[in-house]
C-alpha positions, 0 to 999 in steps of 0.5 A, spaced: 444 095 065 445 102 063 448 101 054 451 107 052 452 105 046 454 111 040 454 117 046 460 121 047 463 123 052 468 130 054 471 128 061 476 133 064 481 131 069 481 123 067 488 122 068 487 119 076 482 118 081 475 120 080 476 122 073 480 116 070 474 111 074 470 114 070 472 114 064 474 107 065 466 106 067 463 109 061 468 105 057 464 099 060 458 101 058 459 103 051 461 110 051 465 112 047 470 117 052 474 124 049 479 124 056 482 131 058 489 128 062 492 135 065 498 138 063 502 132 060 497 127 057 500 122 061 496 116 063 491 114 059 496 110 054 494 102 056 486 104 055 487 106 049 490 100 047 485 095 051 479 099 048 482 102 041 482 109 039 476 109 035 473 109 043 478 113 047 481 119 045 487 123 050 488 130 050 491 135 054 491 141 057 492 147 063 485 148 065 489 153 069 490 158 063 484 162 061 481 159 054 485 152 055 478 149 057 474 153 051 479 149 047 479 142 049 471 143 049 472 144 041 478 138 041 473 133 044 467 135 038 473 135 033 473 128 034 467 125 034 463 131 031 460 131 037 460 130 045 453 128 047 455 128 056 460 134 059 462 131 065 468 136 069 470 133 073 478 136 075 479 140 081 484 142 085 485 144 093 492 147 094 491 149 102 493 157 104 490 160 109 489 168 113 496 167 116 499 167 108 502 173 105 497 177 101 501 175 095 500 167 096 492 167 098 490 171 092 495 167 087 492 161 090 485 163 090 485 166 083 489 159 080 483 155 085 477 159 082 480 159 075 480 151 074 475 149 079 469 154 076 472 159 071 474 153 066 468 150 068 463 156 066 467 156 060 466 149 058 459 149 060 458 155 056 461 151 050 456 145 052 450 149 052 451 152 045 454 145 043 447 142 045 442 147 042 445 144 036 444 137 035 437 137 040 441 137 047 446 134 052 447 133 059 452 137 063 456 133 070 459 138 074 462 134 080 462 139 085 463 138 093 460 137 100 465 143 101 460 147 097 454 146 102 458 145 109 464 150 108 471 147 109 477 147 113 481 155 114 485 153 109 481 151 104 475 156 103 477 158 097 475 150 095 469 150 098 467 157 095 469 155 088 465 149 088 459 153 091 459 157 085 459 150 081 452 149 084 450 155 083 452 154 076 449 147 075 442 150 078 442 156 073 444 152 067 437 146 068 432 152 069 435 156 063 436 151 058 431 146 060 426 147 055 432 146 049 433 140 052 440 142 055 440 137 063 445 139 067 446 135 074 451 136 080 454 130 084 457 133 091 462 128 094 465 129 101 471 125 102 473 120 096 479 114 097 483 116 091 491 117 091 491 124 091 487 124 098 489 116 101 495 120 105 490 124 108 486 119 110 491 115 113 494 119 117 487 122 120 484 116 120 482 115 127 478 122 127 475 121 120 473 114 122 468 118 127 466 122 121 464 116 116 457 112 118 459 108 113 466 107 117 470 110 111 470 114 106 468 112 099 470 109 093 471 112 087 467 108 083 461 111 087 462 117 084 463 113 077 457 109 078 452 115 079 456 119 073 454 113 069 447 113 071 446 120 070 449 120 063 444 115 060 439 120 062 434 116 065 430 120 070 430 127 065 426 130 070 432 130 076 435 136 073 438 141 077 438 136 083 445 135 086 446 128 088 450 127 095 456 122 096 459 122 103 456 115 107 451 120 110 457 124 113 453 130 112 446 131 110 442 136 108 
């Protein structure tokens, strides 16, 4: 079993789906979870009281605002003195399409790119110095099947900010291998979350095509392989994006 016992771990986008059974999953294993809650900081209370504040830290912040990810980086490493595994896992997809007001698309695309890849870059670039220091780290970006197949009309912006969060993953495994820095992308397609249950419900006959595995996947498939990749196990996976998405797509 994967012990990581004395390791901190920064999760952004912790307070549901993916990221709050992530942070649940590194919690069992021993790590201890610096957990970034969105806007309010709400939702993390009843962890902190089953695994005490010594194991969980909660903080919050808008990573749509240019600097807000540099800060919760640094945040994270005040607690501990240290943060050992990145893992950004928040991510939005508000739809817009062609047809919208020139207004609306460029609003959304640059609040989409500022969360899903600039906030990103800036707390990747914050890890990478970060772990120079203390004799390396590993990085998690979870980006998405949008980023290797493309997305629905409304959501090309989303499918074009994870793409760059691949790109990113790539370039920071070649560039700071040699200082011990492993960075690692995990692509899921859809994930049953509360964010996307109501979408699955309601297309639940034609997703069903979709899904050889006959639904879309749990989070805690997500989690598992967070947990595996942040033990550093297999150093030399670096730079591999792992795909979760029941053979839905396959590259």
């Amino acid at each position: 079993m994967i012990n990581l016992d004395g390791k901190v771990v920064f999760v952004t986008g912790a307070s549901r789906g993916i990221g709050a059974v992530c942070v649940r999953s590194l919690l069992d294993v021993g790590a201890s979870v610096a957990a970034h809650l969105g806007r309010s900081g709400q939702g993390g209370e009843a962890l902190v009281e089953e695994f005490g504040a010594d194991r969980i830290h909660l903080l919050s912040g808008d990573l749509a605002q240019e600097g807000e990810a540099v800060r919760l980086f640094q945040n994270a490493v005040a607690w501990q003195g240290r943060v050992d595994v990145l893992v950004n896992n928040a991510g939005i997809a508000p739809p817009v399409t062609m047809d919208d007001p020139l207004e609306a698309w460029s609003a959304v695309w640059k609040e989409t790119l500022q969360v899903n890849l600039l906030s990103v870059a800036d707390t990747c670039r914050e890890a990478v110095q970060h772990f120079r220091g203390q004799g390396g780290g590993i990085i998690i970006n979870i980006a998405s099947r949008a980023a290797f197949r493309g997305d629905q009309p409304n959501a090309m912006h989303y499918a074009a900010s994870k793409g760059g969060v691949i790109a990113l993953t790539r370039s920071i495994a070649r560039g700071f291998a040699h200082e011990g820095v492993l960075a690692y992308a995990v692509a899921p397609g859809w994930v049953r979350t509360e964010m996307a249950e109501a979408y699955l419900n309601e297309h639940a006959a034609e997703l069903a095509q979709e899904f050889p595995l006959g639904d879309a996947a749990p989070p805690g498939d997500v989690a598992a392989t967070v947990v595996f990749l942040a033990s550093g196990l297999v150093r030399h996976m670096t730079g591999a994006t792992l795909d979760i998405n029941g053979a839905s797509y396959v590259r």
